[in-house]
C-alpha positions as CSV (number, residue, x, y, z in Angstrom):
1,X,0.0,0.0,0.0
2,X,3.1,2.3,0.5
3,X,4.8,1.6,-2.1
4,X,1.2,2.1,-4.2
5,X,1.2,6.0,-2.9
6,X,4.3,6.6,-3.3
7,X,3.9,5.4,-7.3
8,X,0.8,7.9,-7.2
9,X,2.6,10.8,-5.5
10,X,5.6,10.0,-7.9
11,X,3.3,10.0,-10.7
12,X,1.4,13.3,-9.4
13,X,4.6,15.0,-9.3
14,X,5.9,13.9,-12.7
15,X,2.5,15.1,-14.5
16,X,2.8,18.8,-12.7
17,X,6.3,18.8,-13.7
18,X,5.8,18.6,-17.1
19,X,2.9,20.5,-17.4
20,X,5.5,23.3,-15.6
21,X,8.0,22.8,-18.0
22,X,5.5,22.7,-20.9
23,X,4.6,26.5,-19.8
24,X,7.8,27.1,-19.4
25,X,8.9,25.9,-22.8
26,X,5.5,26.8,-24.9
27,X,7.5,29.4,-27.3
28,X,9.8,26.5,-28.3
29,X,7.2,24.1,-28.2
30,X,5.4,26.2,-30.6
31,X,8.3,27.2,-32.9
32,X,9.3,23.8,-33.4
33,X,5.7,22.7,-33.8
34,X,5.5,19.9,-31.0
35,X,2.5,20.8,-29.2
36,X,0.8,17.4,-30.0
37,X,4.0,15.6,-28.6
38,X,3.7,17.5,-25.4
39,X,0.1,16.8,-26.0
40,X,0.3,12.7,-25.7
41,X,3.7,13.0,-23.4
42,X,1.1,14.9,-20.8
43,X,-1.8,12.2,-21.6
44,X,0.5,9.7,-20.7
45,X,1.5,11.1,-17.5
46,X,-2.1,11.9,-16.3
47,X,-3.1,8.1,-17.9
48,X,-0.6,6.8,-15.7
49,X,-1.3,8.9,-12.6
50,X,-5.2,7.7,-13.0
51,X,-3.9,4.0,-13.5
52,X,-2.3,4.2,-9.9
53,X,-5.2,6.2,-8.6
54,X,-8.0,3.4,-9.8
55,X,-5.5,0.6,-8.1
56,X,-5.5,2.3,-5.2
57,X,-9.3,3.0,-4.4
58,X,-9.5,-0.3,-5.6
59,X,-7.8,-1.7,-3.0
60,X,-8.8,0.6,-0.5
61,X,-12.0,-0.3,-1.6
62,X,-11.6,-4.4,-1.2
63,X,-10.1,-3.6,2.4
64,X,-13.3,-1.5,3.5
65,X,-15.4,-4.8,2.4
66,X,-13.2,-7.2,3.9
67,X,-13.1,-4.8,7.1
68,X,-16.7,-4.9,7.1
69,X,-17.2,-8.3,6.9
70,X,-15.3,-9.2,9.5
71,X,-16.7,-7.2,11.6
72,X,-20.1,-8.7,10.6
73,X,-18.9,-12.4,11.5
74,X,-18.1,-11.2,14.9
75,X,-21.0,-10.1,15.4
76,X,-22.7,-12.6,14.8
77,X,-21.1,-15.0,16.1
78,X,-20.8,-12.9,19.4
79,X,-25.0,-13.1,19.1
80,X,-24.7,-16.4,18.7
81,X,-22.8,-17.4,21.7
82,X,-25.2,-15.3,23.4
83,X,-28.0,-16.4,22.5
84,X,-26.7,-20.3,23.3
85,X,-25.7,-18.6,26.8
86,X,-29.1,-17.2,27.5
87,X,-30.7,-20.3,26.5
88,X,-28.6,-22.1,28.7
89,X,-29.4,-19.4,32.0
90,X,-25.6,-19.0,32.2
91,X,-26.1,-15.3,31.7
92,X,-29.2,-13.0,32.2
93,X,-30.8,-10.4,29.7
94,X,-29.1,-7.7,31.8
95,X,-25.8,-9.3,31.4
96,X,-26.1,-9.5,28.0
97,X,-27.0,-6.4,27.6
98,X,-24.5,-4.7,29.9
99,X,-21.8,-6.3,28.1
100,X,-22.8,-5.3,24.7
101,X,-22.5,-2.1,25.4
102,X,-19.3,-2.2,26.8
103,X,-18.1,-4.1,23.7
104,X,-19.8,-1.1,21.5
105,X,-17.7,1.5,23.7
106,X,-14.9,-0.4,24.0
107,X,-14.8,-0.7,20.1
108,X,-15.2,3.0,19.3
109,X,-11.9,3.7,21.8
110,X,-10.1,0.9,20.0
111,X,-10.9,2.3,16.2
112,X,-9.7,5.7,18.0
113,X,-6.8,4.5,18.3
């Protein structure tokens, strides 16, 4: 994942760096006619800068779901076990209830950090 924004800040910086030379140079550019080279040069740079940036909301994206999910199986499974506790009158409603909230707090200090 590092090494993916570093690629996109590298990629950033190499885009405004030629547009910046591109101004810099647009009397040459013109005399010597190249404007469609610094045309596709600067297509590739931003094509390659949106490349990275697509990756990496992609796999942002597949970490969120994974995250998610996760966090759906336990809970579940902490319902679960409750539930089977309950049933089995090895915890009351109030316990049950006491504790969930502590997990919920709990887990809001823990994403904190």
């Amino acid at each position: 994942r590092q090494a993916l924004q570093r690629s996109m800040l590298e990629a950033a910086a190499r885009t405004a760096s030629g547009v910046q030379e591109s101004v810099a140079a647009m009397d040459t550019i013109r005399i010597f006619s190249a404007e469609r080279e610094e045309e596709e040069r600067h297509g590739r740079d931003l094509d390659r800068e949106l490349r990275l940036r697509e990756r990496m909301e992609l796999e942002e994206a597949g970490f969120t779901l994974i995250h998610r999910m996760l966090q759906l199986a336990i809970r579940v499974l902490v319902l679960f076990q409750s539930h089977q506790q309950l049933q089995d009158g090895s915890i009351t409603p109030g316990v049950l209830v006491t504790f969930l909230l502590y997990q919920d707090t709990i887990g809001r200090h823990a994403r904190v950090i």
